[in-house]
N, C-alpha and C positions, 0 to 999 in steps of 0.2 A: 539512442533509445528515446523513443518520442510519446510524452504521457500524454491524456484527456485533460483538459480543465478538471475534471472532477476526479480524474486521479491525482492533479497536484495538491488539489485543494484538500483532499482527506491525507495525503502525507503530511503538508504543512499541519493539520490540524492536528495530528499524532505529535507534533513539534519538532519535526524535522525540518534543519535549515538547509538544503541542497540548490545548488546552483542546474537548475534545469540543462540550461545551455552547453552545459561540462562535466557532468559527472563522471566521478573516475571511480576505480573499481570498489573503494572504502566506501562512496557514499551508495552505490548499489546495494552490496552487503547492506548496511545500514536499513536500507530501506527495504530489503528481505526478512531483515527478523523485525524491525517494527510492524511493517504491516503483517508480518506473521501473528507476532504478537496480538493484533488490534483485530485478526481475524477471526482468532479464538474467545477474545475477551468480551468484544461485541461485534462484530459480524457472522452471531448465530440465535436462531430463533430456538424455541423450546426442544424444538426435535432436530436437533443442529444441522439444521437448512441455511444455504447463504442468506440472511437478511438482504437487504438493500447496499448498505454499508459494506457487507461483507464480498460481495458480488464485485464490486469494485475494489475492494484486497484481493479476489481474485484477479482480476484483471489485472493487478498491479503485479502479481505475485508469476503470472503466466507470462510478462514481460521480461521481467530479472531472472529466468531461469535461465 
């Protein structure tokens, strides 16, 4: 599974410590319900549109399925 720059960089910022190079199937999970998490808590505009932020949890999120 191969992320963006900008998709590592917003996992890491959620503070997740993953080893890009090897992820195994715990740290997937992991990074399914984090960024799930970060999708709903800020990756949504007033009219819960993907913000910027959240566009890129999709992204993340369209990867790990």
């Amino acid at each position: 599974m191969v992320f963006t720059e900008k998709q590592k960089e917003l996992i890491k910022d959620i503070g997740l410590k993953v080893d890009f190079d090897n992820l195994s199937d715990d740290d997937i999970c992991d990074i399914m319900l984090a960024v799930g998490d970060e999708l709903t808590l800020r990756g949504l505009d007033k009219n819960y549109e993907p913000n910027e932020r959240g566009k890129i949890c999709e992204e993340i999120l369209w990867k790990t399925e």
